[in-house]
N, C-alpha and C positions, 0 to 999 in steps of 0.2 A: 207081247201083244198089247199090254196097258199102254206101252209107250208111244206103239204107234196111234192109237186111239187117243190118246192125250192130244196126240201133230193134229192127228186130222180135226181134233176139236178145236183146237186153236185158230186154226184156217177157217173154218167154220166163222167163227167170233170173227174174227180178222173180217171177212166179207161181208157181214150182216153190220158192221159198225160201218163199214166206208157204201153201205148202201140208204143205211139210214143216214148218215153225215150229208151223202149226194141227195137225196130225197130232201132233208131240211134245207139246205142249198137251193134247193128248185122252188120248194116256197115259199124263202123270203124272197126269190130273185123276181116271183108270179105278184106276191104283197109288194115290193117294191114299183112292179110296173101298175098296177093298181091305184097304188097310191098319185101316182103323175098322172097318170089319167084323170084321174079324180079332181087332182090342181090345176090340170090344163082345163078341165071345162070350170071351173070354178073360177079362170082367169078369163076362158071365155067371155063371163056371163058380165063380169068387173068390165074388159073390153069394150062389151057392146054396149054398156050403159054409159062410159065416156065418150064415145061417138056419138050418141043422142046428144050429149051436153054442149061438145064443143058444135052440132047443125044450128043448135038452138044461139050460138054467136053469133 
């Protein structure tokens, strides 16, 4: 009876690591798109202010 309680604990672990591994997976993957968002309007803003300079030619 231990031994089968040992399996199903292990299985147990076994599932709870590969849901936390997929979980931290989802939040770098959510930080990562954050971050480009973040540099895309940050190149926006770079953008619009060389187009005022080169009107001003």
């Amino acid at each position: 009876m231990d031994k089968n309680q040992a399996v199903l604990d292990s299985f147990d672990k076994q599932a709870k690591s590969k849901t936390s591994t997929s979980k931290k997976r989802k939040w770098r993957e959510i930080e990562q798109l954050k971050e480009r968002f973040q540099l895309e309007k940050e190149l926006r803003i770079y953008d619009d202010s060389l187009e005022y300079m080169l009107d001003e030619f």
